[in-house]
C-alpha positions in Angstrom: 9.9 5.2 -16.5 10.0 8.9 -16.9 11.6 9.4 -19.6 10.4 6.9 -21.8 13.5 4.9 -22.3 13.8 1.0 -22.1 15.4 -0.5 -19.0 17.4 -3.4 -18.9 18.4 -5.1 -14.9 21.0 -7.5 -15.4 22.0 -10.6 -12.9 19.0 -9.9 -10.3 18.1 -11.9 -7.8 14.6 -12.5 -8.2 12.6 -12.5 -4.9 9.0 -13.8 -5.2 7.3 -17.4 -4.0 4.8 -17.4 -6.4 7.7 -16.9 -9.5 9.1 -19.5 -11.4 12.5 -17.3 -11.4 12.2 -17.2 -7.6 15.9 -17.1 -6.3 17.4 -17.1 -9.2 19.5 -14.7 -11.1 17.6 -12.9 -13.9 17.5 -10.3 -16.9 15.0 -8.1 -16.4 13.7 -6.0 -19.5 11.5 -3.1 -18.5 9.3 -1.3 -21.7 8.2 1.8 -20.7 6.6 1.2 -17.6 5.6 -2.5 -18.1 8.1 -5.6 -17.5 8.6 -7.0 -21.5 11.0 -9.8 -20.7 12.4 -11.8 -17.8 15.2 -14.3 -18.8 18.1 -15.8 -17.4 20.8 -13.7 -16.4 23.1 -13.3 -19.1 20.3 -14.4 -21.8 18.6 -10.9 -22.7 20.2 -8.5 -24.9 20.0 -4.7 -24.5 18.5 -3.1 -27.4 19.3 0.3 -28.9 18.6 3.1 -26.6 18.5 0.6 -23.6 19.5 1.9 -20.4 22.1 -1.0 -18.7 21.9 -1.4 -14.8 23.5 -3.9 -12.9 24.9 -3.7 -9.4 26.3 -6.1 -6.6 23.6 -7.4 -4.6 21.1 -6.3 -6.5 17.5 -7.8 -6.0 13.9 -7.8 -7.6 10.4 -8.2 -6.1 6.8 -7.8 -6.6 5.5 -4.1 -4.9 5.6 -3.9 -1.0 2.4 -3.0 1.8 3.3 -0.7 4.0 0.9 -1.8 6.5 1.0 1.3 9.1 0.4 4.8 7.4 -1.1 7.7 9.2 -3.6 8.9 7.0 -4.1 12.7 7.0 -7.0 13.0 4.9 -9.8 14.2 5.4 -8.8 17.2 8.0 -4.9 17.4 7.9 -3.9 17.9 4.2 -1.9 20.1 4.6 0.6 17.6 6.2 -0.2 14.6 3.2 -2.9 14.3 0.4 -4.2 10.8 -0.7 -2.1 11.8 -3.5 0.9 12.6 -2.0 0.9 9.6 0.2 0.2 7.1 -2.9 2.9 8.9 -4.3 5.5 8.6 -1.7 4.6 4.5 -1.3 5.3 3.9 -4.8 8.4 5.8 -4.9 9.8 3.8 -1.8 8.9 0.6 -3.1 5.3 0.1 -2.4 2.2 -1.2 -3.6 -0.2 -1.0 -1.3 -0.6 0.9 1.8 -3.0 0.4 4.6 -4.0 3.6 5.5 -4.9 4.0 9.4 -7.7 6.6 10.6 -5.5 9.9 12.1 -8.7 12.1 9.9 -10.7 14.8 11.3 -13.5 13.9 11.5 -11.9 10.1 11.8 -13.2 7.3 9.3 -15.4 5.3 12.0 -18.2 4.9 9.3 -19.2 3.5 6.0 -19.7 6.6 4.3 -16.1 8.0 4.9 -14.2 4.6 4.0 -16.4 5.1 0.7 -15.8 8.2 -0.2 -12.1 7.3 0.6 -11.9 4.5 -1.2 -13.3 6.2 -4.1 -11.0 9.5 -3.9 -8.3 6.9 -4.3 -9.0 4.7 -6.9 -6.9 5.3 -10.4 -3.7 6.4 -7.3 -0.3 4.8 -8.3 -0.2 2.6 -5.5 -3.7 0.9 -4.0 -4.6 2.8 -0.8 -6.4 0.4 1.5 -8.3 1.9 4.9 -9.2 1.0 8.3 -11.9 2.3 10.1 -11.9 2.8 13.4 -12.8 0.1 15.9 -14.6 2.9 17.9 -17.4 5.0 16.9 -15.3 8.6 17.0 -12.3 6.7 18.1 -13.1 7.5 21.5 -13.3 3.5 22.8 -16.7 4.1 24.1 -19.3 2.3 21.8 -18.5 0.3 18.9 -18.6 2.0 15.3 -19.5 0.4 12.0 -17.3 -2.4 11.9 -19.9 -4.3 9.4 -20.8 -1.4 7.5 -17.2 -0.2 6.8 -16.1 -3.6 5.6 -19.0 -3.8 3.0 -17.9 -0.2 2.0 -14.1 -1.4 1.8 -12.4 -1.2 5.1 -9.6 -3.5 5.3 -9.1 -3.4 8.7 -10.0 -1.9 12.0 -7.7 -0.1 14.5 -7.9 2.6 16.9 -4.4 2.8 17.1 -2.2 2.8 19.4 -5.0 2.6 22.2 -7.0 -0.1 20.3 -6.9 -2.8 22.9 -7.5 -0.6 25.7 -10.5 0.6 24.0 -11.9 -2.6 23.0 -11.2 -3.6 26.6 -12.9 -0.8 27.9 -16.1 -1.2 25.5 -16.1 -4.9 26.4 -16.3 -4.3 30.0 -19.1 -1.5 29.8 -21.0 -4.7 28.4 -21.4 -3.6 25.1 -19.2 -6.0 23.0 -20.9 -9.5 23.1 
């Protein structure tokens, strides 16, 4: 938290399958920036200096993917930086963010996811990238699906003409 202080959630609903407090009500004691305590609801006890929240309907879960952000970077920062983006996802929830290829020039090779991947680490929420399926994202021949994904890529997309593409490369006969 910002300001340093200690943060106490009262009578959340916990949301989270792999949690033992999953759907159930729950304290939650917040240190800093780190979780301290989870209890029962009703069971933890606000210390001095411990800011109180506690609000109808109000529900916890582990950090979100956002799985469809244009990524402006490299070519179009002056729309959204790595940083910026990272940024905005954790403000809005998230903790990941797959990060789709809108760059100039666009991230159809291994050398771009890693340099990506690399501008991004030590970012408040993990940015994850997809390379193009296309070399230049132009559907015509096939990038470096294997290379990217050794360098990191996540996923591959060329958007919102991806299957036509991969249609289009697979009937020039050069997707077996």
């Amino acid at each position: 938290m910002s300001n340093g202080s200690d943060l106490l959630l009262r009578n959340a609903l916990a949301v989270d399958p792999r949690s033992p407090f999953d759907g159930s009500r729950v304290d939650i004691l917040i240190k800093g920036e780190r979780i301290s305590k989870i209890g029962p609801a009703g069971t933890l006890l606000p210390e001095s200096e411990t800011c109180v929240y506690e609000a109808d309907n109000l529900h916890v879960s582990p950090g979100w993917t956002d799985m469809l952000a244009c990524l402006n970077q490299p070519g179009h920062e002056y729309k959204e930086t790595l940083s910026q983006l990272s940024q905005a996802a954790v403000k809005g929830g998230f903790a990941q963010v797959l990060c789709h290829p809108h760059t100039q020039p666009v991230a159809d090779n291994s050398q771009m996811i890693r340099s990506l991947s690399l501008q991004a680490s030590g970012l408040p929420a993990q940015l994850l990238f997809c390379g193009t399926v296309s070399a230049g994202g132009e559907g015509k021949n096939l990038a470096e699906l294997v290379d990217m994904s050794e360098a990191g890529a996540t996923a591959f997309s060329d958007h919102i003409d991806a299957l036509d593409k991969l249609v289009r490369i697979q009937r020039q006969g050069k997707l077996t």
